[in-house]
C-alpha positions in Angstrom: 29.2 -74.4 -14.9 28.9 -70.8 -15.4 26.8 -67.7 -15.0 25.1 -68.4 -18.4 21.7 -66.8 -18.6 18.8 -69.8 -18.9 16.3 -67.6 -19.9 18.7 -66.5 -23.1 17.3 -67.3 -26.7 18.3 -70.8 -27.6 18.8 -70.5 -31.3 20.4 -73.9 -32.3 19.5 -77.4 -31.4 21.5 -80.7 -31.1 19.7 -84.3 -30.2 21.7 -87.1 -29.6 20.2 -89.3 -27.3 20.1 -92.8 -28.5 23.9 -92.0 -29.7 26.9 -93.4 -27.7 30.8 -91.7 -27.7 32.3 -90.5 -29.7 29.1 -89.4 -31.9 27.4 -86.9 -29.0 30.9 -84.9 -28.9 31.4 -85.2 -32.6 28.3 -83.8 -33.3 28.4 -81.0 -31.3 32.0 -80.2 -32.1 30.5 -80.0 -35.8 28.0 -77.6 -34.5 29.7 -75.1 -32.7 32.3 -74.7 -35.9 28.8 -73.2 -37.7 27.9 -71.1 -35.0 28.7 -67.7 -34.3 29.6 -65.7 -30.8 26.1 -65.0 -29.3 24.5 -68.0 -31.0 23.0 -70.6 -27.8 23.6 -74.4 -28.7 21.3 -76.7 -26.9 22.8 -80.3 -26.9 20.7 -83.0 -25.3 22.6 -86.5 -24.9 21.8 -89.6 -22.6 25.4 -91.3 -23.1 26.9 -90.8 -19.6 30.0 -90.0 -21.2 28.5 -86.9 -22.5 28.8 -85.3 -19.4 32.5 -85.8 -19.1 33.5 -85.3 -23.1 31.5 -82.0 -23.5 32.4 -80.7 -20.6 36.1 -81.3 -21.0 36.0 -79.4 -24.4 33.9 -76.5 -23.2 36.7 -76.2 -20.7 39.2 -76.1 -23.5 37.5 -73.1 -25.5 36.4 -69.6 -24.5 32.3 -70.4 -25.0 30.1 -70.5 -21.6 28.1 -73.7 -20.5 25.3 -75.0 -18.5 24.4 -78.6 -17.9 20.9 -79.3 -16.9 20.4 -83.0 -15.4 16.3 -83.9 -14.9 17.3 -87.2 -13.4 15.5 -88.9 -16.1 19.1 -89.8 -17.2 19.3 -86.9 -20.4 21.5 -84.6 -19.9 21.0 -81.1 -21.7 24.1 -78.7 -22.6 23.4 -75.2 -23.2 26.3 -73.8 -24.5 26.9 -69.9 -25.7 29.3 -69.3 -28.1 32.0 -66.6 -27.4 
């Protein structure tokens, strides 16, 4: 988790629910490569694994992340590119 500001401008969007691993954390490594420091991915996944493979790359590069969890069993990644 980090101090990423919610209310910030989302300006890039990534569904995967419906997708299982590896394709979530493919997909949003694909992503991030076209995105540039301020731009604010939003990732929303419901593959369980999601939770562990995103955050384990976030962790790996400089970019700040939020994961939102409504119980409903999506997950949603807000990610700020650094």
């Amino acid at each position: 988790m980090s101090d990423l500001d919610m209310n910030r401008n989302i300006s890039h969007h990534l569904n995967v629910i419906g997708f299982f691993c590896p394709v979530p954390l493919a997909e949003t490594k694909k992503a991030l490569k076209n995105l540039k420091r301020g731009d604010v991915l939003e990732v929303i996944a419901d593959d369980p694994e999601a939770l562990h493979d995103i955050s384990m790359l976030i962790e790996r590069l400089p970019h700040l992340m939020d994961i939102i969890n409504d119980q409903s069993g999506e997950f949603r990644f807000i990610i700020e590119v650094k």
